[in-house]
GUNUBA-581220 format. One line per 3 residues: number of its first residue (from 1); their letters; for each residue x, y, z of N, C-alpha, C, CB. Coordinates in steps of 0.001 Angstrom, whole numbers, padded with zeros to 6 digits. Glycine has a CB too. Layout:
% GUNUBA-581220
NUM) a) X:Y:Z:X:Y:Z:X:Y:Z:X:Y:Z  ...
END
This chain:
% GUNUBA-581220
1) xxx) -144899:036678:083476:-144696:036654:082042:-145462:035446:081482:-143164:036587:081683  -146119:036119:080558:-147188:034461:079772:-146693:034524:078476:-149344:034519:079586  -147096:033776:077789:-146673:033580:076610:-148238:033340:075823:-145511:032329:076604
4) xxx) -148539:033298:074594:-149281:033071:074262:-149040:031720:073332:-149696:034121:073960  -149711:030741:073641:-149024:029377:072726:-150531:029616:071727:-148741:027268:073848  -149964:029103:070652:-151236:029232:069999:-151180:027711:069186:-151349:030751:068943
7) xxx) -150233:027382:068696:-150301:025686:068447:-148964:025298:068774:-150684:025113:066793  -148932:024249:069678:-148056:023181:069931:-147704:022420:068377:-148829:022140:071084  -146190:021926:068156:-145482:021291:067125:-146241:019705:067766:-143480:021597:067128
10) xxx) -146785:018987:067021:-146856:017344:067507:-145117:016838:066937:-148526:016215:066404  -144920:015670:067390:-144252:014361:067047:-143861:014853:065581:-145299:012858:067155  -144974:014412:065040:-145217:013992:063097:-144976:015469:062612:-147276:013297:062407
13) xxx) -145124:016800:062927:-144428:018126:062609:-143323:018140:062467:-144522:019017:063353  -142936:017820:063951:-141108:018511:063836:-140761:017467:063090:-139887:018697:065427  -141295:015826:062713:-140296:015039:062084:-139908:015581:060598:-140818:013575:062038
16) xxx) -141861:016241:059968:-141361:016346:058737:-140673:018052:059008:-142690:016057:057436  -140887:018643:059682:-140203:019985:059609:-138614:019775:060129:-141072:021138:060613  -137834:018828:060351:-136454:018503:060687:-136400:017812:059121:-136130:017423:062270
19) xxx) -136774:017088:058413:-136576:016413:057399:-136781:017704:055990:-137669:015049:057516  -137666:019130:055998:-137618:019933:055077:-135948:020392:055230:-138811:021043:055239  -135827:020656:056630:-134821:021855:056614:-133473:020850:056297:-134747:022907:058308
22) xxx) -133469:019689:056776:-132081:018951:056330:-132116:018651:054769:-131867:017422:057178  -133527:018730:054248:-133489:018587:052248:-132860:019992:051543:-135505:018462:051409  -133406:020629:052466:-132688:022344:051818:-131624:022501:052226:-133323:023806:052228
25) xxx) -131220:021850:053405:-129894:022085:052944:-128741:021342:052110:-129450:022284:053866  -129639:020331:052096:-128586:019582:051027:-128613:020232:049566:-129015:017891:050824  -130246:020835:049344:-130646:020982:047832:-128919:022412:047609:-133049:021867:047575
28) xxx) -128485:022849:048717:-127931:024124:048599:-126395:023427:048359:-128221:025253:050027  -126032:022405:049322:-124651:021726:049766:-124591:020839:048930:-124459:021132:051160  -125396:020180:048305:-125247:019095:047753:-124230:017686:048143:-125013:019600:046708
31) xxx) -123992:017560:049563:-122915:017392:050512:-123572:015812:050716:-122802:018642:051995  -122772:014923:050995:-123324:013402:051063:-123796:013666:053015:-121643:011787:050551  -123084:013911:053255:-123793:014171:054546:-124936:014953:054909:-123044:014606:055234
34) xxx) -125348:015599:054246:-126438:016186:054282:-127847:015480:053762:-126133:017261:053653  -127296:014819:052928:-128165:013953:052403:-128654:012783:052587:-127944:013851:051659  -127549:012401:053974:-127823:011212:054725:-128754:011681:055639:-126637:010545:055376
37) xxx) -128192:012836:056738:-129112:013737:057647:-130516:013432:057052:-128726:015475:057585  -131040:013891:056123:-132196:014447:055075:-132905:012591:055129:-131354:015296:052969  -132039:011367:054891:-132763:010717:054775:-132944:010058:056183:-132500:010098:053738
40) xxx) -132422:010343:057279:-132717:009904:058115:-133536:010318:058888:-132042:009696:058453  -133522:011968:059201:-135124:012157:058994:-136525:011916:058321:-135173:012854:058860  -136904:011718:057502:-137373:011278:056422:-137472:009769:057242:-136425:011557:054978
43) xxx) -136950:008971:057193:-137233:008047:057861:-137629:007991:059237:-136459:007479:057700  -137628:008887:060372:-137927:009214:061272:-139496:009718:061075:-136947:009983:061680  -140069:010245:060208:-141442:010763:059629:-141990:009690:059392:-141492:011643:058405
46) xxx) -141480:008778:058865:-142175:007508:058123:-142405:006901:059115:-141449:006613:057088  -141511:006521:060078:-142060:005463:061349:-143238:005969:061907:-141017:005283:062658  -143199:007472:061821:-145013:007388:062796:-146052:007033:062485:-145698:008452:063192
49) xxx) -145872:006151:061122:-146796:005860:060350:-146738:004168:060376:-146586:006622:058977  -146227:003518:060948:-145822:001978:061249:-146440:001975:062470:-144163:001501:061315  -147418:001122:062595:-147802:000444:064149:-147154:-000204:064707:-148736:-000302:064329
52) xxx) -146657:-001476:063698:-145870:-002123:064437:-144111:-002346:065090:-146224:-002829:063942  -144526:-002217:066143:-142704:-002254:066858:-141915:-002705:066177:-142298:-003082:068094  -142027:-004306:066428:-140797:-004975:065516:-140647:-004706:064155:-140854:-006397:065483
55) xxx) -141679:-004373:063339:-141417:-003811:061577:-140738:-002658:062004:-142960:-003351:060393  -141322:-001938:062645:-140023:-000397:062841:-139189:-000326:063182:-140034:000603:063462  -138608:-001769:064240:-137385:-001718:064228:-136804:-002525:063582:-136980:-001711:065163
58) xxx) -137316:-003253:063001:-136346:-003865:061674:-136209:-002918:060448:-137039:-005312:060998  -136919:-002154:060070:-136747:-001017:058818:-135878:000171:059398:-138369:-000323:058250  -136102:000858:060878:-135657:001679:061353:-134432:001689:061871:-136311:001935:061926
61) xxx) -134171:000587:062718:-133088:000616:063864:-133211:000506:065138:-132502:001579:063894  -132525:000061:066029:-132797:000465:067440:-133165:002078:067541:-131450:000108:068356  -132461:002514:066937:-132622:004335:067515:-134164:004498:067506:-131816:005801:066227
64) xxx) -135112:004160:066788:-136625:004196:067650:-137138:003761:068560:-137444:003908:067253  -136502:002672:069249:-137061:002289:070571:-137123:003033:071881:-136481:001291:070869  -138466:002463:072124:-138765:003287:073262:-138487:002753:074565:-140065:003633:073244
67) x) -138235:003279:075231:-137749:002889:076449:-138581:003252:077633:-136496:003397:076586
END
């Protein structure tokens, strides 16, 4: 059984494609939790755009470190 891959998701995809689908669902829920979800993705998109470690983890959090 093969599959046919025709494009691989990078990194910087699924961040902003996890950050559309948590905005729609808030745009629907209008739910504070959803809207936290929404920005924490969203911030997860933005770090791939920071070179530097320590700025990303001072804006970000530990939860970006790499290990």
């Amino acid at each position: 059984m093969s599959a046919d891959i025709t494009h691989l998701e990078t990194r910087v995809e699924r961040h902003l494609r996890e950050y559309s689908e948590h905005r729609e669902r808030f745009e629907v829920s209008r739910d504070i939790k959803d809207a936290l979800a929404a920005g924490r993705a969203w911030s997860r998109f933005l770090a791939e755009f920071v070179p530097d470690g320590k700025t990303k983890e001072a804006v970000h959090g530990h939860a970006l470190r790499r290990r």
